[in-house]
C-alpha positions as CSV (number, residue, x, y, z in Angstrom):
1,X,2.7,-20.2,-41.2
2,X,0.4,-21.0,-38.4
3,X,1.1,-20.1,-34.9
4,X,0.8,-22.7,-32.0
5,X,-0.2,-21.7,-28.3
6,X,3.2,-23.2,-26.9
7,X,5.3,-21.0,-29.3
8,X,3.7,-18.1,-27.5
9,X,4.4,-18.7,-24.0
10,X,7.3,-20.2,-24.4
11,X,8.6,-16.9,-26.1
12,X,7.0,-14.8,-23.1
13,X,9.0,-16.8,-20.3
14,X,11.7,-14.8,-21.1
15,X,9.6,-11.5,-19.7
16,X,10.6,-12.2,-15.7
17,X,8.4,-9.8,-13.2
18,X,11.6,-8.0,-11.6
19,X,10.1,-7.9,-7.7
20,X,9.0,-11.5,-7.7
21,X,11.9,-13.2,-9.7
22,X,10.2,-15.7,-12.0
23,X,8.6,-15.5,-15.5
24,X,5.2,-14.4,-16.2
25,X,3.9,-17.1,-17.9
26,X,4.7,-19.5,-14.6
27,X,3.3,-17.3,-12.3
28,X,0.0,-17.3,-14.3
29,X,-0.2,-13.8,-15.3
30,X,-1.0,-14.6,-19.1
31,X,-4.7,-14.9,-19.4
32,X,-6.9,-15.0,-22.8
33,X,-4.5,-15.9,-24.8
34,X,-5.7,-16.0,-28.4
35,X,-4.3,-16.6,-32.5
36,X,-5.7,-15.6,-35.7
37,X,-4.2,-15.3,-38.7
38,X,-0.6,-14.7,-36.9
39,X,-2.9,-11.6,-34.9
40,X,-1.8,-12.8,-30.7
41,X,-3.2,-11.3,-27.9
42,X,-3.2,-11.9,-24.6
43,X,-3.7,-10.5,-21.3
44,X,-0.9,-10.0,-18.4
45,X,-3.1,-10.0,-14.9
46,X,-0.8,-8.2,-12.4
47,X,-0.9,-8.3,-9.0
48,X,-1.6,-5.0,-8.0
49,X,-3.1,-2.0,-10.2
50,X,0.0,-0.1,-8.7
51,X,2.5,-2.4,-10.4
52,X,5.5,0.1,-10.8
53,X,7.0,-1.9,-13.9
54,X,3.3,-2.8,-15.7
55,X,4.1,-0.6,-19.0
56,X,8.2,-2.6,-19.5
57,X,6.3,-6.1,-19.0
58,X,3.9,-5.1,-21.5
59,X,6.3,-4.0,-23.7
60,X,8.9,-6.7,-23.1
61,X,5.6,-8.9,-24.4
62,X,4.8,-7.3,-27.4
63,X,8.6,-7.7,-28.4
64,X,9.3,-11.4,-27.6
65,X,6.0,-12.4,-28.8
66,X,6.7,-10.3,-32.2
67,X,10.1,-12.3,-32.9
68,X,8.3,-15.9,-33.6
69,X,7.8,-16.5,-37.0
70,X,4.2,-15.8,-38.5
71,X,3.4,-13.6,-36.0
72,X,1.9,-10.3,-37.9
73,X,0.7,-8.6,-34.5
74,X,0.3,-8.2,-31.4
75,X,-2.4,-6.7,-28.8
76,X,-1.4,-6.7,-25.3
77,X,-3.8,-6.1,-22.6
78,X,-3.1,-5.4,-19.2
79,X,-5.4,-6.5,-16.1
80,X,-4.6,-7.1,-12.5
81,X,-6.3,-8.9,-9.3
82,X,-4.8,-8.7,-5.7
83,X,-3.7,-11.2,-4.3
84,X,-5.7,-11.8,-0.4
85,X,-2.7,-11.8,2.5
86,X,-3.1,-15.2,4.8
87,X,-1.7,-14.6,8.2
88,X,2.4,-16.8,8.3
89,X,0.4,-19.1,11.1
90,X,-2.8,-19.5,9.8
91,X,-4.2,-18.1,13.3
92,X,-5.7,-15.0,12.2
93,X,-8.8,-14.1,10.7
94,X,-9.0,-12.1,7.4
95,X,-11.5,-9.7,7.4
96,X,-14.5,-9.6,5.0
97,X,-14.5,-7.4,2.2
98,X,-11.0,-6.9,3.0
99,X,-8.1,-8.4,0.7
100,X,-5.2,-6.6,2.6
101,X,-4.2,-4.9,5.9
102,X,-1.6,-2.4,5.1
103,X,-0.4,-1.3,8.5
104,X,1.5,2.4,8.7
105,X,3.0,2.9,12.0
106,X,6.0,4.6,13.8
107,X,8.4,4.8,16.5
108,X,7.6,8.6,17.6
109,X,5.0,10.9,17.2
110,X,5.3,13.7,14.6
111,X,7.1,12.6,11.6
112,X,3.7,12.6,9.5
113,X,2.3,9.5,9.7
114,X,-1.0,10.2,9.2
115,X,-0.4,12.6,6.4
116,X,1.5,9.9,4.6
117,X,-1.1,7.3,5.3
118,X,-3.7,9.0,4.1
119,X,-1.4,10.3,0.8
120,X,-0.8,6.5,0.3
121,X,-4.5,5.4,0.9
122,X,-5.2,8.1,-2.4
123,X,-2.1,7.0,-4.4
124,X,-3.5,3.6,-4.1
125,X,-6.9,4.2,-4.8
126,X,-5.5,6.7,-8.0
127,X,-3.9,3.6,-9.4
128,X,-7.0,1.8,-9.6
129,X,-7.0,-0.2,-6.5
130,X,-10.1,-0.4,-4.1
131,X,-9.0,1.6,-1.0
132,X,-10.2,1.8,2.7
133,X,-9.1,3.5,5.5
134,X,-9.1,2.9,9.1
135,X,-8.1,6.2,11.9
136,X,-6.8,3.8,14.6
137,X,-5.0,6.7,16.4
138,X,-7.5,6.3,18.8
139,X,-6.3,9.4,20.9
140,X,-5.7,11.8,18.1
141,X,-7.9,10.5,15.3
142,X,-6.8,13.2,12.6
143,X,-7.7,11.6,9.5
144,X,-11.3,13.4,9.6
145,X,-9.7,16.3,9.5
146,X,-7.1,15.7,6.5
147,X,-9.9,14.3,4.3
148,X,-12.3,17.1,5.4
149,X,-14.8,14.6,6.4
150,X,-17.6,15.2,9.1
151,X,-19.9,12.4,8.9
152,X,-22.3,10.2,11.3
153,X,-21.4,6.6,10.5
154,X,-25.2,5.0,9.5
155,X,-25.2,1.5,9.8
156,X,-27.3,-1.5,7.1
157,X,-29.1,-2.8,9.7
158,X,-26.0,-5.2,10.7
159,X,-22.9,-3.7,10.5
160,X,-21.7,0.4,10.2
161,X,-21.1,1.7,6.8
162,X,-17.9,3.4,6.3
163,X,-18.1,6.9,5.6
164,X,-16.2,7.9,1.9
165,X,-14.1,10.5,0.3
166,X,-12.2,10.9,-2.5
167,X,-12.6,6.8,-3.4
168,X,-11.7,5.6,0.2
169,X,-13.8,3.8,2.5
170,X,-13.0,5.7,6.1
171,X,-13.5,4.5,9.9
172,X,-12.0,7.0,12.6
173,X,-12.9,7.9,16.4
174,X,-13.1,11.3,15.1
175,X,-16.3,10.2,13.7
176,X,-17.8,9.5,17.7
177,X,-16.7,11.6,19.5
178,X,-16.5,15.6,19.8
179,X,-13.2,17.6,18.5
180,X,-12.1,18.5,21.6
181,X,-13.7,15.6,23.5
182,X,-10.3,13.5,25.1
183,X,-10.3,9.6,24.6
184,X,-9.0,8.0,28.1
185,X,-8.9,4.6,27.7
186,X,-7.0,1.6,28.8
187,X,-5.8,-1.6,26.7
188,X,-9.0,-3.8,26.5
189,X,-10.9,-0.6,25.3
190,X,-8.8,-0.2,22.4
191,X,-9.1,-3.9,21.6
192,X,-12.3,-4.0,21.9
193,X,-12.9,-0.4,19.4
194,X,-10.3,-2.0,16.7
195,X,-12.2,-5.2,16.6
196,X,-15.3,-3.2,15.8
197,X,-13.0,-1.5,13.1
198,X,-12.5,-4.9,11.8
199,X,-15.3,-6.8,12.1
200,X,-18.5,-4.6,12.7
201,X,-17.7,-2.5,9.2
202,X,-19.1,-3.4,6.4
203,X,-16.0,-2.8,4.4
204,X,-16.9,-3.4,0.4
205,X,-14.3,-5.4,-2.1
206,X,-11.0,-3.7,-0.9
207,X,-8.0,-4.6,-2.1
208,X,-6.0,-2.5,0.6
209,X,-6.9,-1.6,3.7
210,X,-4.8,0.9,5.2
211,X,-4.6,1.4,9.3
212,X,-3.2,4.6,10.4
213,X,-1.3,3.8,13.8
214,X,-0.9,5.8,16.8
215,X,3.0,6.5,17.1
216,X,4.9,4.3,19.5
217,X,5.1,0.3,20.2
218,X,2.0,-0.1,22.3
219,X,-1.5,-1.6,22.6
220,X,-3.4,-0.7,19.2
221,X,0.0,-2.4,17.6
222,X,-0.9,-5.9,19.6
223,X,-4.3,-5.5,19.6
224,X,-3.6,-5.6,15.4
225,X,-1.1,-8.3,15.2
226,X,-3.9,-10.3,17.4
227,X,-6.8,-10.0,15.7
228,X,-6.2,-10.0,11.5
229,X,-4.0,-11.4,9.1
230,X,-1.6,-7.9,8.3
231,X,0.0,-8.4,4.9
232,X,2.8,-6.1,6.6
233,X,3.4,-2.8,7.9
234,X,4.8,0.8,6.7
235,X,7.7,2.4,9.6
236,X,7.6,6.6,8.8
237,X,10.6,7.9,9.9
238,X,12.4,11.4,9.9
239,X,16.2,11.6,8.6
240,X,17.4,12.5,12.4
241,X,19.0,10.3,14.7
242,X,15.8,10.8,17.5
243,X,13.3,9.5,14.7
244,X,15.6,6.6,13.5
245,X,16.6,5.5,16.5
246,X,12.7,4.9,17.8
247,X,11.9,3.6,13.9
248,X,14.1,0.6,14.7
249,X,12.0,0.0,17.8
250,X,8.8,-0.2,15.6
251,X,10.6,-2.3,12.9
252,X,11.8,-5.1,16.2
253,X,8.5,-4.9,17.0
254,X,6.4,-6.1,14.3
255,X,9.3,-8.7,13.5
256,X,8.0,-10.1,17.4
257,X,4.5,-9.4,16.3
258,X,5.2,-11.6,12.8
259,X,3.9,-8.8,10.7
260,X,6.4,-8.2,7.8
261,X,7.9,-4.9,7.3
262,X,6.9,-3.8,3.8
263,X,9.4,-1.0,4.2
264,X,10.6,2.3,5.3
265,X,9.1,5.6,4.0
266,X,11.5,8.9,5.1
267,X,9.2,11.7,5.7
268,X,10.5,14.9,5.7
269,X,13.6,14.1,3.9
270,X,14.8,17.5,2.0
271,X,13.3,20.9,1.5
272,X,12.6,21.9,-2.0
273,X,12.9,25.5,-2.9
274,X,9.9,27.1,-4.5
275,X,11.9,29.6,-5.9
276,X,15.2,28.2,-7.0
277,X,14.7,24.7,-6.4
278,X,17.5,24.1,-4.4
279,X,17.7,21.2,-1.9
280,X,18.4,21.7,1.7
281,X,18.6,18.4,4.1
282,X,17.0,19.9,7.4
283,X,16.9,16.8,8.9
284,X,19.8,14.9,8.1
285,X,20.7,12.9,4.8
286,X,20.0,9.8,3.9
287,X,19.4,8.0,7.7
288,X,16.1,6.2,7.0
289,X,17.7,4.4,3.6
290,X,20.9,3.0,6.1
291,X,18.6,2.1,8.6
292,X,16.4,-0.2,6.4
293,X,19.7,-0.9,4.7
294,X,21.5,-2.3,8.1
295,X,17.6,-3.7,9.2
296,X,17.0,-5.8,5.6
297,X,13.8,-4.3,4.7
298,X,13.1,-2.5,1.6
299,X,13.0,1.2,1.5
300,X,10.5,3.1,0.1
301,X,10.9,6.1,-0.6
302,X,11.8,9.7,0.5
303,X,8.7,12.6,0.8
304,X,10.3,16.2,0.7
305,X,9.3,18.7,3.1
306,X,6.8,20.6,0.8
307,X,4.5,23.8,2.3
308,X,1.4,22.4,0.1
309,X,1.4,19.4,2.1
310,X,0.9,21.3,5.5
311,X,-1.9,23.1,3.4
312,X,-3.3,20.2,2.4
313,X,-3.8,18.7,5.4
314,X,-5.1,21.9,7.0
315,X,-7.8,22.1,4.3
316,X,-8.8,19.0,4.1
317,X,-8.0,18.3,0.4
318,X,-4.5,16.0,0.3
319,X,-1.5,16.9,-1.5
320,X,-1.5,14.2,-3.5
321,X,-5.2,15.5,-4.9
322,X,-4.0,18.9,-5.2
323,X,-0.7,18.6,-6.7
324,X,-0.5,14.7,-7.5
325,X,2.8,15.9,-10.7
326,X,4.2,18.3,-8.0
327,X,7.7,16.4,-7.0
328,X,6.1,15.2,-3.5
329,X,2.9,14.0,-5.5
330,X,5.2,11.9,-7.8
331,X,6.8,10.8,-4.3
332,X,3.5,9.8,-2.6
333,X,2.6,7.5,-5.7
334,X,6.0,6.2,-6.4
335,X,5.8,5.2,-2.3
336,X,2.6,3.8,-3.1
337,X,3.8,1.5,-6.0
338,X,6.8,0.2,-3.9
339,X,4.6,-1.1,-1.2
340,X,1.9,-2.3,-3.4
341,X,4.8,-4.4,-4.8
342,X,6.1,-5.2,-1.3
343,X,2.6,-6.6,-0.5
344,X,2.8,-9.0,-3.9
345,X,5.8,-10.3,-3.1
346,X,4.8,-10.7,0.5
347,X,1.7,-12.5,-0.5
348,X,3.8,-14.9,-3.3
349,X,6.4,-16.0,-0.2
350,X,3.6,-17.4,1.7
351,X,3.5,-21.2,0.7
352,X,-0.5,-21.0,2.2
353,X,-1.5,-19.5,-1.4
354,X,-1.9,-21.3,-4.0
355,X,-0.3,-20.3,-7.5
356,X,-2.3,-20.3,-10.2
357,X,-0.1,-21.4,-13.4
358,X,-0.9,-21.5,-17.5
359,X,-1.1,-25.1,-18.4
């Protein structure tokens, strides 16, 4: 009994991608689909190397596929290509080289945004995503120091060459100036130094760019919103009423800027036990999941208050390098395959891009 092409994908509609809500045949992820002899296969090109449900939609595929008659076998491959984020407007410029901005910000200073930016940036990049990373902290550029970089940024003849480490791409002010050297700037300076960032880099096929934030609501935040189209933003928060309350102020803020809120990552959230295991909540319970809950934006995750990742950052060698199976390793890559997610389903609601659909 032969096989025909239709029986295929009409058996593989039934496989629906859970974050974007429609089957994967009409969001054109089947690609080389071929029959011999009742042998199928077929690839399923995902939107993101981090797809957090890649191994059930392969396996959902393999099963519906194996229920139509004269089918003997079936090899599933799985591929992916990201998606490029266009600006809601139109307005902004995307960057070259640069598929998506991946904004991590928050309301306050020290709740560990840069260690979780940088622990994202690596999550990303171990899931098999092209990563870069820009230090926009302007005043306390600390990424340097958590990757263990010193470099002097070299430039092609036309535009700087990021430095790299561990598979990211890096820009930071850390890299011009002197450690203890103070930045004193006003607004058009930092404009004018993220704009270099942007535009003066010679940033190579990423599919994520991530841009660690200084804390607060202030100029580097406009100056972003401004200047490239931001597929959406991270808000790091603490469990404790101080944190949340200024986390709010971030998330109004990028909903006046019209950068989407990918979601809410609670840093901090519980102390592990080395010893026993037991969990303590230092912090509070549970506050940044109600706040994105009462806000409507997806939350991403919790990150447990761990001594290695102190270490790490100390050292220059990231938790999620060190101990990437170590509960907050699992953490960092499970946050990192949310809001790799987040940015696919950000990038599908935008009516400016095209779907491309199996005929």
């Amino acid at each position: 009994m032969s096989v025909e092409q239709k029986a295929v994908l009409d058996a593989l509609k039934v496989v629906q991608d859970p974050d974007l809500h429609r089957d994967i045949v009409s969001l054109g992820f089947i690609k080389d689909l071929t029959i011999d002899n009742g042998r199928v296969s077929f690839t399923i090109e995902l939107t993101t190397p981090a797809c957090p449900v890649k191994d059930m939609m392969r396996d959902q595929s393999r099963a519906a596929v194996m229920q139509i008659p004269g089918v003997s076998a079936v090899d599933v491959q799985l591929s992916a290509r990201v998606r490029e984020a266009v600006s809601a407007d139109g307005s902004r410029q995307s960057i070259p080289g640069v598929k998506n901005v991946i904004a991590v910000g928050a309301g306050k200073g020290g709740v560990g945004k840069t260690t979780v930016a940088v622990n994202l940036a690596l999550a990303l990049a171990r899931a098999g995503s092209k990563v870069g990373l820009i230090d926009a902290d302007i005043y306390g550029p600390n990424v340097p120091i958590m990757l263990g970089l010193k470099a002097q940024l070299t430039t092609d003849g036309q535009k700087i060459v990021p430095a790299e480490k561990f598979g990211l791409q890096v820009i930071s002010m850390g890299f011009l100036t002197a450690d203890d050297a103070p930045i004193i700037w006003r607004g058009p300076m930092l404009h004018g130094a993220l704009q270099q960032f942007f535009r003066e880099v010679a940033w190579t096929s990423l599919d994520y760019l991530v841009v660690d934030l200084p804390p607060g609501t202030g100029d580097i935040a406009l100056s972003l919103s401004q200047t490239v189209a931001v597929a959406g933003a991270i808000v790091v928060t603490t469990p404790q009423q101080v944190s949340l309350a200024d986390s709010r102020r971030a998330v109004a803020m990028y909903k006046k800027l019209n950068i989407p809120t990918l979601g809410v990552i609670e840093n901090m959230s519980y102390f592990v036990c080395r010893n026993c295991q037991h969990e303590s909540d230092i912090f509070g319970h549970g506050g940044g999941e109600t706040m994105a809950t009462e806000l409507g934006v997806p939350f991403i995750g919790r990150i447990p208050i761990y001594q290695a990742i102190r270490e790490g950052s100390d050292t220059g060698v990231p938790l999620f390098l060190s101990e990437p199976d170590s509960p907050a390793g699992k953490a960092f890559m499970a946050a990192a395959e949310r809001t790799a997610a987040q940015v696919s389903i950000a990038s599908y609601n935008r009516p400016t891009i095209p779907l491309t659909v199996v005929r």
